[in-house]
TILUM-569583 format. One line per field, with one value per residue (C-alpha): x negated, y, z negated. Coordinates in pm, 1 decimal. Example, Ala and Ser with C-alpha at 12.3 -4.5 7.8 and 13.67 -1.06 7.14 Angstrom:
2
u c(-1230.0  -1367.0) .
v c(-450.0  -106.0) .
w c(-780.0  -714.0) .
//
This chain:
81
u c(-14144.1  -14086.1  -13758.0  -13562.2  -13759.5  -13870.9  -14064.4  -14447.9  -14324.6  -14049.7  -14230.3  -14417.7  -14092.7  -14113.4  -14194.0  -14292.2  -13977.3  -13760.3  -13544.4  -13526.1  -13162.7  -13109.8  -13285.7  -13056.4  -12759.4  -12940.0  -12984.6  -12639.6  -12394.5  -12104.0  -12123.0  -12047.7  -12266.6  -12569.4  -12649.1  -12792.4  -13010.9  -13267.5  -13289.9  -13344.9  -13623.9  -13790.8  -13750.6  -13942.3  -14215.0  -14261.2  -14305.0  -14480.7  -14782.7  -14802.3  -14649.2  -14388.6  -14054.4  -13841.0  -13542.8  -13798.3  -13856.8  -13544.3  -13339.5  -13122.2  -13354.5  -13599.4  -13859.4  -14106.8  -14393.1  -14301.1  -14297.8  -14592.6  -14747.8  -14598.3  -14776.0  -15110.7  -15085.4  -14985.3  -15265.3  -15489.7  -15572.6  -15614.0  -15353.1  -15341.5  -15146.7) .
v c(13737.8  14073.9  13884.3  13994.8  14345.9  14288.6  14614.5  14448.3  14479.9  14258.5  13943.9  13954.3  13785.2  13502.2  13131.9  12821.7  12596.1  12904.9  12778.9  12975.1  12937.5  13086.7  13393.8  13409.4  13356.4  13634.7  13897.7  13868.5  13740.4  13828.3  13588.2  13191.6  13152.6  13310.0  13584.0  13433.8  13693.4  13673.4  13281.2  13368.7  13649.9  13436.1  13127.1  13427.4  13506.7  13150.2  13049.8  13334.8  13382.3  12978.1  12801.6  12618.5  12552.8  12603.8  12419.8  12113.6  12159.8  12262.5  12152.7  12314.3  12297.4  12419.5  12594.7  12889.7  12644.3  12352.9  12673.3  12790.3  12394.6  12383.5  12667.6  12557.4  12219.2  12420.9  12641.1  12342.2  12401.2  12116.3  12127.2  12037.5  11729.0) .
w c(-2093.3  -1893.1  -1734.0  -2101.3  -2099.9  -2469.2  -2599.4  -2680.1  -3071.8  -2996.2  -2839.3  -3181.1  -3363.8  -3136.2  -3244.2  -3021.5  -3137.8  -2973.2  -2748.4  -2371.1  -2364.2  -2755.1  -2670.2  -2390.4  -2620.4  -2865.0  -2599.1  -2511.7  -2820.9  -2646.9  -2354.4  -2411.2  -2087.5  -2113.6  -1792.3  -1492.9  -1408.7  -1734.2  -1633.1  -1235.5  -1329.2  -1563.3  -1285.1  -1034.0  -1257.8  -1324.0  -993.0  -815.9  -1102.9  -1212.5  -945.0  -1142.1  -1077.9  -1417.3  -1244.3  -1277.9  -1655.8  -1748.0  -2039.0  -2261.9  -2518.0  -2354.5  -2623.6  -2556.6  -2658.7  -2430.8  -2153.9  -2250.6  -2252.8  -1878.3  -1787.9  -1925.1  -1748.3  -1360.5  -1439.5  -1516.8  -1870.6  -2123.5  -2358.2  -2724.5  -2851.2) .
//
């Protein structure tokens, strides 16, 4: 997820059932609307290495392993149940 620029040690605390939108909210406590820009670079990367279109898939609980289950299926790998 290089759209938050996480140091490698960082991505290491992540869990599937995290939501998109609450690391958003984590990265930036401050804001009630999370900033645009994490969502758009994410939406970038998304697209232009997999193909997929995170405005199709998104909901606001959106979690990194339903992302990462997208993914699999645009790059055409079974996925698990």
């Amino acid at each position: 997820m290089s759209a938050f620029a996480f140091r490698e040690s960082e991505k290491l605390h992540f869990r599937p059932d995290d939501e998109v939108l609450g690391i958003c909210r984590a990265v930036k406590p401050a804001r009630r609307v999370p900033d645009a820009r994490e969502i758009e670079t994410l939406a970038k990367e998304l697209r232009d290495k997999y193909g997929l279109m995170l405005e199709e898939i998104w909901h606001d609980g959106l979690t990194l392993g339903g992302l990462f289950q997208r993914v699999q299926q645009a790059r055409g790998k079974p996925v698990a149940a």
